[in-house]
Steps between C-alpha positions, in 0.01 A plus 500: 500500500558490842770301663670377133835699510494509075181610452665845408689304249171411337408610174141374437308276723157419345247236586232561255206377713175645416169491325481238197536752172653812741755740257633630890839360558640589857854486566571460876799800485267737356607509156255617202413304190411555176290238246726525208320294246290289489248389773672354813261396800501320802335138462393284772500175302856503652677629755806343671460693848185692514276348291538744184811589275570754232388356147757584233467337115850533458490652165285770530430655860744734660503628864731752488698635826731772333455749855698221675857650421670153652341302258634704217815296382 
C-alpha cells in the first residue's frame, strides 16, 4: 500500500467486502485462498468497515491460506 513503510512486512490484509453469500475472498497482497471445509461466505448482516464480513461457524468452516508461506508457523 502506498506510503505505509511495513506494508512489505504484511502477511495477509483482507477486508472481505462483497456480495451477501459471495465464496470470493480477496486478500489486498494478492494472496490465494482455498475453502477448506465447510461453507465460509461473506455476509452483509455485519460488517465492521464495509458493510459485509467473512461468516465463519467456528466449528465447521475453514478458509484455508496454506500458499501464504509467512503464515506457516
Amino acid at each position: 500500500m502506498a506510503g505505509d513503510i511495513l506494508w512489505p512486512n504484511v502477511a495477509l490484509s483482507m477486508d472481505c467486502n462483497g456480495a451477501n453469500g459471495s465464496t470470493e475472498f480477496t486478500d489486498n497482497k494478492g494472496n490465494s485462498f482455498v475453502v477448506g471445509a465447510g461453507s465460509p461466505v461473506v455476509s452483509t448482516s455485519w460488517g465492521a468497515t464495509g458493510g459485509s464480513s467473512l461468516n465463519l461457524n467456528g466449528t465447521s468452516y475453514i478458509l484455508s491460506a496454506s500458499t501464504i508461506p509467512l503464515l506457516n508457523f
